[in-house]
C-alpha positions as CSV (number, residue, x, y, z in Angstrom):
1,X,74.7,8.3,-95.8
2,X,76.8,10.9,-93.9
3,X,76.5,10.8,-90.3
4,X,75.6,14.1,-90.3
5,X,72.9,13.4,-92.7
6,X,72.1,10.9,-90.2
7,X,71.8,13.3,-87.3
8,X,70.0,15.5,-89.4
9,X,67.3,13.2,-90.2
10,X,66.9,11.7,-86.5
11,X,66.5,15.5,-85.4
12,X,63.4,15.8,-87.8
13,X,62.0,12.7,-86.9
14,X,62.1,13.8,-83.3
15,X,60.5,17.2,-83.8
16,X,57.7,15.8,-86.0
17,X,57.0,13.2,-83.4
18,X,57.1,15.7,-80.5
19,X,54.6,17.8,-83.0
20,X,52.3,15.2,-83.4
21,X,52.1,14.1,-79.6
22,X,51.5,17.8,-77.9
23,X,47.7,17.9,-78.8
24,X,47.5,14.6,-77.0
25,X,49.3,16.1,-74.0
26,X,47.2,19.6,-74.3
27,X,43.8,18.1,-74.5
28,X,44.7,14.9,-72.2
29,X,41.2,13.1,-71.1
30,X,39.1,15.7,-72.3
31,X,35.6,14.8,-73.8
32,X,35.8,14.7,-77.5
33,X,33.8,18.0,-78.6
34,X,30.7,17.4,-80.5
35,X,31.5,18.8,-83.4
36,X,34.3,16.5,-83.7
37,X,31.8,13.1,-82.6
38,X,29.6,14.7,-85.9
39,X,32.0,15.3,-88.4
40,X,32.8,11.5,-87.4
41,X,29.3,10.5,-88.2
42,X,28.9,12.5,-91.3
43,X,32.0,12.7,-93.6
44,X,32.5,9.2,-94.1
45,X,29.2,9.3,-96.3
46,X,29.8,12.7,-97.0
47,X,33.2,10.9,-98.9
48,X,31.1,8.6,-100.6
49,X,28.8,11.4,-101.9
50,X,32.0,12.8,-103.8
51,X,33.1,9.8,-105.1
52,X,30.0,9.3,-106.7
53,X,30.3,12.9,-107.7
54,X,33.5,12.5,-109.7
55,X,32.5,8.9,-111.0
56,X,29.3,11.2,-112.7
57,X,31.2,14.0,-113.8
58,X,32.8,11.0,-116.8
59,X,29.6,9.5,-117.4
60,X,29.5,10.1,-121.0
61,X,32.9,8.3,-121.2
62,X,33.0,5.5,-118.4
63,X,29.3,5.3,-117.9
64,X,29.9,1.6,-117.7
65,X,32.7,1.4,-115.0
66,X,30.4,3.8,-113.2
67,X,27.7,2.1,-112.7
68,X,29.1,-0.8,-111.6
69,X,31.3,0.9,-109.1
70,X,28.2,2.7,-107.5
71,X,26.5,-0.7,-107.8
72,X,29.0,-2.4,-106.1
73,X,29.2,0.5,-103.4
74,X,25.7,0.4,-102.3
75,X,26.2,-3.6,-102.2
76,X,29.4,-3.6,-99.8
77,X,27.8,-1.1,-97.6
78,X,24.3,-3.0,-97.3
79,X,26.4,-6.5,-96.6
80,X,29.1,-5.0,-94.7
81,X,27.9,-1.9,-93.0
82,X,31.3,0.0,-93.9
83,X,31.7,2.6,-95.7
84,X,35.8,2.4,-95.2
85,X,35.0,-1.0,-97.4
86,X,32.6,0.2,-99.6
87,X,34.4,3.0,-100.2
88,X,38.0,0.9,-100.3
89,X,36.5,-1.3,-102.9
90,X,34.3,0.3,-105.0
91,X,37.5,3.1,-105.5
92,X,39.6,0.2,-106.6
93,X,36.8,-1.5,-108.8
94,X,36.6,1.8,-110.6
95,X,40.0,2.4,-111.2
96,X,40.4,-1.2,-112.4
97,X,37.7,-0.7,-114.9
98,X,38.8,2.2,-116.0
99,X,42.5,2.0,-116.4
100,X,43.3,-1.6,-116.7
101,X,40.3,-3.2,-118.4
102,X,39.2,-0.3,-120.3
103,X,35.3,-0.1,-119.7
């Protein structure tokens, strides 16, 4: 690597973190807008809702894999209480059916 190659990559580094800290400076210790404290609330199952979506679009072909990976969804999130988790595994359960073990 050049050292201008180096320059030019520090310089880019720098703008995109000045980039991502100027809404932070703008808003400062505002009060997070409601709309924003709602979307919060709702899109994590909102997520889930399209997952299981596209997991039903291929149920004539993975019907299986399907499911189980809703099944195991609905578990995680009852136990748990996450849907980062239950959305985390029951992705990776699917693809693993799907892809690795064939289901």
């Amino acid at each position: 690597m050049t050292v201008q190659q180096f320059i030019i990559i520090a310089i880019m580094a720098g703008v995109t973190i000045v980039l991502r800290f100027i809404p932070f400076v703008v808003i400062g210790a505002k009060k997070t807008p409601a709309l924003i404290q709602y979307l919060g609330r709702v899109l994590p199952s909102a997520i889930v809702v399209v997952l299981v979506v596209y997991v039903m679009l291929d149920i004539r072909q993975n019907w299986v894999s399907g499911l189980i990976s809703i099944s195991v969804c609905a578990l995680i999130y009852l136990k748990r209480n996450s849907s980062m988790q239950a959305l985390a595994g029951s992705t990776l359960l699917y693809m693993l059916l799907i892809r690795i073990l064939k289901i």
